[in-house]
C-alpha positions in Angstrom: 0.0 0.0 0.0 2.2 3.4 -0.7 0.9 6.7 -0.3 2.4 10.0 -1.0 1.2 12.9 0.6 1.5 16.4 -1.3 1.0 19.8 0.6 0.7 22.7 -1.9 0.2 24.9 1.1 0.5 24.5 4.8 -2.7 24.0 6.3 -4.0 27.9 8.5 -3.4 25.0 11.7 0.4 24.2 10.7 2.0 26.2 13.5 0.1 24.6 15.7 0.8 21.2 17.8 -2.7 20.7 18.2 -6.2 21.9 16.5 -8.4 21.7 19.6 -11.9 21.9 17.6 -10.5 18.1 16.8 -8.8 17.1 20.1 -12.7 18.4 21.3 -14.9 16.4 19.3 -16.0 13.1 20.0 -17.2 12.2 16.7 -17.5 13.7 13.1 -20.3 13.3 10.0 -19.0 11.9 6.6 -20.7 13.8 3.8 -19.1 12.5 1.4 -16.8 12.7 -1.5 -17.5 16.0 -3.8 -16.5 15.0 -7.6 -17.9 18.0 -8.9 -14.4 19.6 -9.4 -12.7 16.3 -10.5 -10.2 16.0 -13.4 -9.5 12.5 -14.6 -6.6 11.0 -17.6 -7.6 8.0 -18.6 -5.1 5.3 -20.2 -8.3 5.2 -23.1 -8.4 7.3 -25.8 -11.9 6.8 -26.6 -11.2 8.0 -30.4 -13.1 5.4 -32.2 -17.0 5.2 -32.0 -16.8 1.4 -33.3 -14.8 0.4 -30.4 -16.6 -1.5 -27.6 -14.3 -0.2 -25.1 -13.6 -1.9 -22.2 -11.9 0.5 -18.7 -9.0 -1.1 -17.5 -8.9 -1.2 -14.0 -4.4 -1.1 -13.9 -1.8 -3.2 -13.3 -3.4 -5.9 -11.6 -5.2 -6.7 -15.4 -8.5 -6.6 -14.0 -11.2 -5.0 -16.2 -14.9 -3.4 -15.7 -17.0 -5.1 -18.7 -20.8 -3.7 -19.2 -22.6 -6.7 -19.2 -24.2 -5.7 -22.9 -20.8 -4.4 -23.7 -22.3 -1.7 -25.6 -20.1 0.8 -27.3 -19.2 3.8 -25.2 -18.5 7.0 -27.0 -17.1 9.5 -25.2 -15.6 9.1 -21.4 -19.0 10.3 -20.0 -20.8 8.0 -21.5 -18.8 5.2 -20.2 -18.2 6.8 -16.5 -21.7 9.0 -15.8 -22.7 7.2 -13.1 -19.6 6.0 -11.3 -19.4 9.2 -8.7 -22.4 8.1 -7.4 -20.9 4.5 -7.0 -17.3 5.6 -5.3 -19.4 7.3 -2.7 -21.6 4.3 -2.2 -19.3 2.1 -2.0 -17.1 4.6 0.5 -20.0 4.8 2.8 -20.2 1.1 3.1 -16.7 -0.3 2.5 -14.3 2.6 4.3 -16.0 4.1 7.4 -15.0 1.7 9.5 -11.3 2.3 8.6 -11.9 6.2 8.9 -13.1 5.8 11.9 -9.7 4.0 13.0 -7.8 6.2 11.4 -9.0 9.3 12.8 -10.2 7.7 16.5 -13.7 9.6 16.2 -17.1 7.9 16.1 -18.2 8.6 12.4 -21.6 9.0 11.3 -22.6 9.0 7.8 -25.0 12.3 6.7 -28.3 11.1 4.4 -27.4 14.5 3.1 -23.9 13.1 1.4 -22.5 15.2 -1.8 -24.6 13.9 -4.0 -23.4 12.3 -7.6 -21.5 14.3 -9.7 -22.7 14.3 -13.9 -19.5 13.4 -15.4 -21.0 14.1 -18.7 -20.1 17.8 -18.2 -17.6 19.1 -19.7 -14.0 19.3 -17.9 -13.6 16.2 -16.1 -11.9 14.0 -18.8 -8.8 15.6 -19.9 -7.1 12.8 -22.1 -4.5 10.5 -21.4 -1.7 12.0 -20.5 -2.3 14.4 -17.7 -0.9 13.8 -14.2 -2.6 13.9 -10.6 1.3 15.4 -9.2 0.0 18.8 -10.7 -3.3 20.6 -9.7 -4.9 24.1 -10.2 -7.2 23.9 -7.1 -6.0 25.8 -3.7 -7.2 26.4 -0.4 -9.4 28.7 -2.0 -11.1 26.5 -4.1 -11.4 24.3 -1.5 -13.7 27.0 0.9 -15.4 27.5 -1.7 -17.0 24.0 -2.3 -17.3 23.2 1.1 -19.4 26.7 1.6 -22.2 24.2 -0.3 -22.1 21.4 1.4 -24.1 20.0 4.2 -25.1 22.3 6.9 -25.5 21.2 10.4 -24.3 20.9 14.2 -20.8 19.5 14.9 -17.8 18.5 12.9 -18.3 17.1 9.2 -15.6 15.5 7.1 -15.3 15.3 2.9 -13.4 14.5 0.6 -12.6 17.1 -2.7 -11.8 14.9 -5.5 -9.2 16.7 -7.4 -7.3 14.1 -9.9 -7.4 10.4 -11.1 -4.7 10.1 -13.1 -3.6 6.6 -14.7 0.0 7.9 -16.0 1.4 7.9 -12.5 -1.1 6.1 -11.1 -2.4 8.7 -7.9 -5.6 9.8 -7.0 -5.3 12.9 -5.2 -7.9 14.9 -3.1 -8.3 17.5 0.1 -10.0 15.8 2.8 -11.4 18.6 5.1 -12.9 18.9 8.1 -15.2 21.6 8.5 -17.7 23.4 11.3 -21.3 22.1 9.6 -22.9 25.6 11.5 -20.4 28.1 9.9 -18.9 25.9 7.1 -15.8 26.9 8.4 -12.6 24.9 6.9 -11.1 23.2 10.2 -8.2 21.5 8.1 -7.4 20.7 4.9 -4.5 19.5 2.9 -3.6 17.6 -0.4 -3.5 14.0 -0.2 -2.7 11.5 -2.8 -3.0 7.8 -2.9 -2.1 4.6 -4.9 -5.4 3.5 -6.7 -5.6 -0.2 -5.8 -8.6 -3.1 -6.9 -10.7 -4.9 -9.3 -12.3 -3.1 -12.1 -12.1 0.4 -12.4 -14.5 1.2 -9.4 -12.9 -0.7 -6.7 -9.2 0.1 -8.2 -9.9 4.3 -8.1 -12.1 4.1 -4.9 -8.8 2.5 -3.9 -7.4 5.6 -4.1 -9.3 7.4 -1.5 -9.3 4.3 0.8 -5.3 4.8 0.8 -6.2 8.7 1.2 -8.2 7.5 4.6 -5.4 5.4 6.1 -2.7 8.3 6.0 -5.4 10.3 8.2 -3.8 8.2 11.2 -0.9 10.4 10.7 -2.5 13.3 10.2 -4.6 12.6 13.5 -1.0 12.0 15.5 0.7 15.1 14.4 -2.4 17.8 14.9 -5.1 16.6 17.6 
């Protein structure tokens, strides 16, 4: 399992030993992963209309294969509904290990981020672009999370910012933030290895790698 963790800024907490709104708080509420920002270079060139093409899933060899394998067109065609998918599958498969990771009872919002339409424009950017590079900043970040869910206590979510199969990182900005003022608590950059079967479970993999380096994160600031 690797994980590299890129800091484009230091978080507004980094002179800090401790962030005590997270040394306070007894538990936080997921609200999911927010895709609606994403940028993703696939290893597919989808530049034939006559190909049936099939989304590798990486070095392991594993592939996702529509059972009708019916021709996909463009990238949105083929990947419209998978955002709604990754964060399924991350409320059912990874909250146990966030809630390890970041020693905090965790409690899932029905209010999640809801599914991002990848079949608007900007997301797929060709095959050759690279997660190690990113246009968002903390900025960017405040400014999604000033839309997501309101409410009492500490939420946590994920900003999807690349999925990149060239080097093989999916990178996003986990951040905490107070639900009554949407108030970023802490945020930083973090990339993962993408790891699984199909291409679902292998990018997902990403973010579940994302999840595990919160442990550190946890030990250094609360």
């Amino acid at each position: 399992m690797l994980l590299a963790l890129l800091a484009l800024s230091a978080p507004s907490h980094a002179k800090s030993t401790r962030i005590p709104e997270m040394t306070a708080a007894t538990s936080v509420t997921w609200v999911g992963i927010d895709y609606s920002a994403v940028k993703i270079y696939t290893a597919e060139t989808f530049d034939n209309p006559n190909t049936p093409y099939q989304i590798g899933g990486g070095g392991y060899g594993y592939f996702y294969s529509p059972p009708d394998m019916r021709t996909y067109k463009t990238q949105a065609d083929a990947f419209a509904d998978f955002t709604q998918m990754w964060n399924t599958l991350f409320t059912t498969d990874a909250l146990d290990s966030l809630k390890d990771a970041i020693k905090k009872d965790v409690k899932p919002t029905a209010a999640a981020n809801g599914p991002t339409d990848l079949a608007t424009s900007g997301h797929w950017l060709g095959v050759n672009g690279t997660a190690k590079e990113t246009d968002m900043t903390p900025d960017t970040v405040n400014a999604m999370v000033a839309k997501w869910p309101t409410g009492t206590g500490i939420g946590l979510g994920y900003v999807a910012d690349r999925l990149s199969k060239v080097d093989e990182l999916g990178c996003y900005w986990p951040v905490f933030y107070d639900m009554g003022t949407h108030a970023v608590i802490w945020t930083e950059r973090m990339c993962g290895e993408p790891s699984g079967a199909g291409y679902r479970n292998y990018w997902l993999g990403s973010a579940k790698h994302v999840t595990s380096d919160l442990e550190d994160v946890r030990k250094k600031n609360w």
